[in-house]
N, C-alpha and C positions, 0 to 999 in steps of 0.2 A: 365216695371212696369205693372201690372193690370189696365183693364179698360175695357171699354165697348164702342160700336158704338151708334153714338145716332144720329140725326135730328134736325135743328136748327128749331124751331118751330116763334120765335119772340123775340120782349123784352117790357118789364112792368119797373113797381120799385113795391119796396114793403117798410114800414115801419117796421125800426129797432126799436129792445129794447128799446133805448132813443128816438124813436120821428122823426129819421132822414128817408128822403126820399130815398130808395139807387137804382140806377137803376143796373137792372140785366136780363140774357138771359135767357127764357126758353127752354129747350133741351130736346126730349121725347128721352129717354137714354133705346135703349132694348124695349124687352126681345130677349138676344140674345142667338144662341143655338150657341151647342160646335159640331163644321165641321170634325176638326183635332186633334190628340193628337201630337205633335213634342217630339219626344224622343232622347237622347244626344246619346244612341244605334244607330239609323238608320237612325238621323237628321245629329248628330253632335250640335244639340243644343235643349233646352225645352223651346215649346212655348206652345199656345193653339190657335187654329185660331176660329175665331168665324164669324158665320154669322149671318145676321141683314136684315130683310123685307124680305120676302117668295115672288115668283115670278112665272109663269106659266111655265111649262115643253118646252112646243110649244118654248118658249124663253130661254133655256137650251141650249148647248150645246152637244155634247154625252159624251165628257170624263170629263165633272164638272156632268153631270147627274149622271155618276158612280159614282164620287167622292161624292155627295150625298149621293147617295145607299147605298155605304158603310159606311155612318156614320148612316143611318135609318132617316135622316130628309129631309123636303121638300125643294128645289130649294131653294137658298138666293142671294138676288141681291146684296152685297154686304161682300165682305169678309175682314176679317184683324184679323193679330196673335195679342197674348199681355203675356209676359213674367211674370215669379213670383208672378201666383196666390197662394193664402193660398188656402190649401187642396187640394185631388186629382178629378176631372172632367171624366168623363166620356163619349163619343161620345153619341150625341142627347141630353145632360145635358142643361138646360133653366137657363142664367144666368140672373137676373135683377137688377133693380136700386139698390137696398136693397147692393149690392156692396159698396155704397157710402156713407156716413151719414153728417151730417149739420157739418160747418165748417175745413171738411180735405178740400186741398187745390191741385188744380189737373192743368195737363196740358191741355190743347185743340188743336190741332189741325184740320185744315180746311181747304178751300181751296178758297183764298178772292177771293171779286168782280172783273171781268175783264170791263177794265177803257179802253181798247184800245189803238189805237197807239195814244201817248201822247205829248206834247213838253217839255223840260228840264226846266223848269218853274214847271209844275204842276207834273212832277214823282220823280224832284233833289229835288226840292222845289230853284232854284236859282233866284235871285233878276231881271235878268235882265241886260241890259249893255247898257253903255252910256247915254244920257240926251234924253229927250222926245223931243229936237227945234232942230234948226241950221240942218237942212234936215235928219234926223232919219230916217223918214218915217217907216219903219216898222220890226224895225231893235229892239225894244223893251224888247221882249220876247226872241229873238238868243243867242245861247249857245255861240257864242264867238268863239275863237282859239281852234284849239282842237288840236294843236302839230305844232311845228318848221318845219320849211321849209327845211334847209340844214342838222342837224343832231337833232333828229335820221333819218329823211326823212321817217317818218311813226306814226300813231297815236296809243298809245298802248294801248295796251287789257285790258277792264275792263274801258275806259274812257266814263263817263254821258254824255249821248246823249239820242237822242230822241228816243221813242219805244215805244213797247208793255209793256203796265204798268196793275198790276194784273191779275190775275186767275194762284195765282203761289199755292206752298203751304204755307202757315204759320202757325206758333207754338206761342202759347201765354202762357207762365208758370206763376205758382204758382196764379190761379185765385181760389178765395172761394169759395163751397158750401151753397147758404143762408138758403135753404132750400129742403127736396129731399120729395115728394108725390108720395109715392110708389102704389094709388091705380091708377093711371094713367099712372104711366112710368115716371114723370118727376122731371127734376134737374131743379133749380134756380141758376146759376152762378154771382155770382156777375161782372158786369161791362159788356163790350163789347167780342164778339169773330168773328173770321172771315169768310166769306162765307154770301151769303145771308139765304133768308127764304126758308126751304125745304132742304139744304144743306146738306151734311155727312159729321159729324166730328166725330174725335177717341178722346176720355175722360182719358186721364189716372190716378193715384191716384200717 
């Protein structure tokens, strides 16, 4: 789907039509230029990659500097394709917010907070095991059994234990547009998305 990069900037609320308080994220979305053309000729498939915040040479690479050069635009810190735009794009083409308008309803992607190594209490959301008296001690918060003894004599793949809890990616769909203020770059999402302040996320339509 079409979309654009953008920046998790914060969140506000704003007052709806009827009076209601609704909270929502502001997202400085763009202006992004066009990096790549993907052609189903010499791809195997049609995207458009796009890049998002200009960055210094010194901090380039050599073969994304070329890759640069040959589209005519400056170093971009950040890249990513997006499939089935309307109309044809051209390399160095400036896409912006104006992409978007009040009320279509878009994916977000982002990449949430890292919470760190966690206990199976706060990443499961599990209650806990056994009574708090009769010598617990601190046995409270522990995940319990995590597999039989004699068969299978092994604990299988995929079982809640304790770990590294976010900084993974996640997808939030079907979130509204409240509002798009194109002389700033920015989107109003209605509700929550993921990643902190300053973050990259992909907007799709």
């Amino acid at each position: 789907m079409p979309g654009l990069l953008g920046k998790k900037i914060g969140m506000t609320s704003v007052f709806s039509a009827d009076g209601k308080n609704v909270p929502c994220t502001v997202i400085e979305v763009g202006p992004c230029v066009v990096t790549q053309i993907k052609t189903a000729d010499k791809d195997g498939y049609e995207a458009v990659q796009l890049g998002f915040v200009e960055k210094k040479d010194k901090h380039t690479t050599a073969p994304m500097a070329g890759h640069f050069k040959k589209a005519g635009v400056a170093p971009q810190r950040h890249l990513a394709e997006f499939k089935g735009f309307d109309g044809e794009y051209n390399l160095g083409d400036t896409i912006t917010v104006d992409l978007f308008n009040e009320n279509d309803f878009v994916d977000i992607q982002g990449t949430s907070k890292g919470k760190g190594f966690q206990g199976v209490v706060k990443r499961h959301g599990f209650g806990g095991v056994g009574q708090s008296t009769h010598g617990q001690h601190n046995r409270l918060r522990a995940p319990g059994s995590v597999g039989a003894c004699s068969y299978p004599a092994k604990v299988f793949k995929g079982m809640r234990m304790a770990g590294q809890m976010g900084n993974e990616k996640v997808t939030i769909q079907n979130l509204q547009v409240l509002k798009v203020i194109a002389e700033h770059n920015l989107l109003l999402i209605k509700g929550s998305i993921p990643g902190s302040k300053g973050s990259i996320v992909l907007i799709e339509k």
